[in-house]
C-alpha positions in Angstrom: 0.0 0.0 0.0 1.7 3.3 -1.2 1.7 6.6 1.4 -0.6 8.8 0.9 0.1 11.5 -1.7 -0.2 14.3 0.8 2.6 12.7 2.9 5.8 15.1 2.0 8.4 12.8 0.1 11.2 14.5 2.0 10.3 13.2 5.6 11.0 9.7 4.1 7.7 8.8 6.5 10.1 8.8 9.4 7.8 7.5 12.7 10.1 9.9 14.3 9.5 12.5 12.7 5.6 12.1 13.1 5.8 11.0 16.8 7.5 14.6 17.4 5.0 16.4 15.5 2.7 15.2 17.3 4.9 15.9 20.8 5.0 19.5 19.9 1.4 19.7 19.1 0.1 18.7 22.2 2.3 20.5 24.4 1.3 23.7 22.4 -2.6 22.6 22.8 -1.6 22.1 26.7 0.0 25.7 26.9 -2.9 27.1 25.0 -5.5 25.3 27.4 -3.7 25.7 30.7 -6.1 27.5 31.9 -9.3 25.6 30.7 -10.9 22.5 32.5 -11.2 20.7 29.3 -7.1 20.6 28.4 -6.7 17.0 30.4 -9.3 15.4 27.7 -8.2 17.6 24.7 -4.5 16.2 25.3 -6.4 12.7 25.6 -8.6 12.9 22.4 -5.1 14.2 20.5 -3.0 11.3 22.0 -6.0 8.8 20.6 -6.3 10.3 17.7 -2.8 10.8 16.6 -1.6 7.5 17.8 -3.9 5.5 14.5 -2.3 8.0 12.4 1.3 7.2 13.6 0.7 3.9 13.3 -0.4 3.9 10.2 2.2 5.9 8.8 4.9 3.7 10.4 3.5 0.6 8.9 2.9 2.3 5.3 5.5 4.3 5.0 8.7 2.5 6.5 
């Protein structure tokens, strides 16, 4: 099964890469949400949601 087409060819679909994305993305939604009751299951919903993704990357893509 080929990557996805929107995948950037230059990454090389490094899990890494991806995994630290995502890293980066929910500590900037945790900053942002500090303040806000809701941040614990926003940084929940991220983690289950990205984690599919990263998987499937990794297993497409490698």
């Amino acid at each position: 099964m080929p990557c996805p087409p929107s995948l950037p060819l230059h990454y090389g679909g490094k899990v890494e890469h991806w995994i630290g994305i995502g890293l980066l993305w929910s500590t900037s939604l945790k900053l942002h949400l500090e303040k806000l009751w809701l941040h614990r299951w926003w940084r929940i919903w991220s983690l289950a949601l990205l984690a599919p993704c990263v998987l499937l990357v990794g297993a497409t893509c490698s």
